[in-house]
C-alpha positions, -999 to 999 in steps of 0.1 A, spaced: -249 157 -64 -228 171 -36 -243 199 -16 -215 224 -23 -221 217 -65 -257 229 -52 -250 260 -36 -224 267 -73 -254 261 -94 -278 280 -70 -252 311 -72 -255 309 -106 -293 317 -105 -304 347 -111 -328 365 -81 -359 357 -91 -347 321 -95 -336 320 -63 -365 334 -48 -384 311 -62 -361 280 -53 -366 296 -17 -403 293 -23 -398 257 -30 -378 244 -4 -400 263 20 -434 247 8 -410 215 6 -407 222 48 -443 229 51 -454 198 39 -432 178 59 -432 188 95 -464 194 108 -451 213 136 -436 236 117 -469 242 96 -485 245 126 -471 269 139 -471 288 107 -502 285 103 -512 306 137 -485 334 135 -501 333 96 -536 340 113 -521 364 141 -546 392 145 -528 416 170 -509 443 149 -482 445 179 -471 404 169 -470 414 131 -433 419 114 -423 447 87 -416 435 54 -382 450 59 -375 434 95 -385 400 78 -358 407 50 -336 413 79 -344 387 98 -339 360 64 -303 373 56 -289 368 91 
């Protein structure tokens, strides 16, 4: 399957489906590149409230 018959079917899904899909391709990332987990893993386990992002500057920060 051709990535652009992906991103059809994926339109077709409704929200929580995508969200979910998003879930899975980024636990798909996680496991792979242990960089990238790593460095997850600490701004997960960030303590200072000054490094933390809103939930809405998050949102903002996925659609761009």
């Amino acid at each position: 399957m051709k990535i652009v018959e992906l991103e059809k079917e994926i339109e077709g899904l409704n929200p929580k489906q995508q969200k979910r899909l998003m879930g899975f391709l980024l636990s798909l990332q996680i496991r792979r590149d242990h960089e990238y987990r790593k460095e997850l893993t600490s701004r997960i386990n960030e303590t200072a409230p000054e490094k933390w992002v809103s939930l809405e500057d998050l949102e903002k920060r996925v659609r761009e």
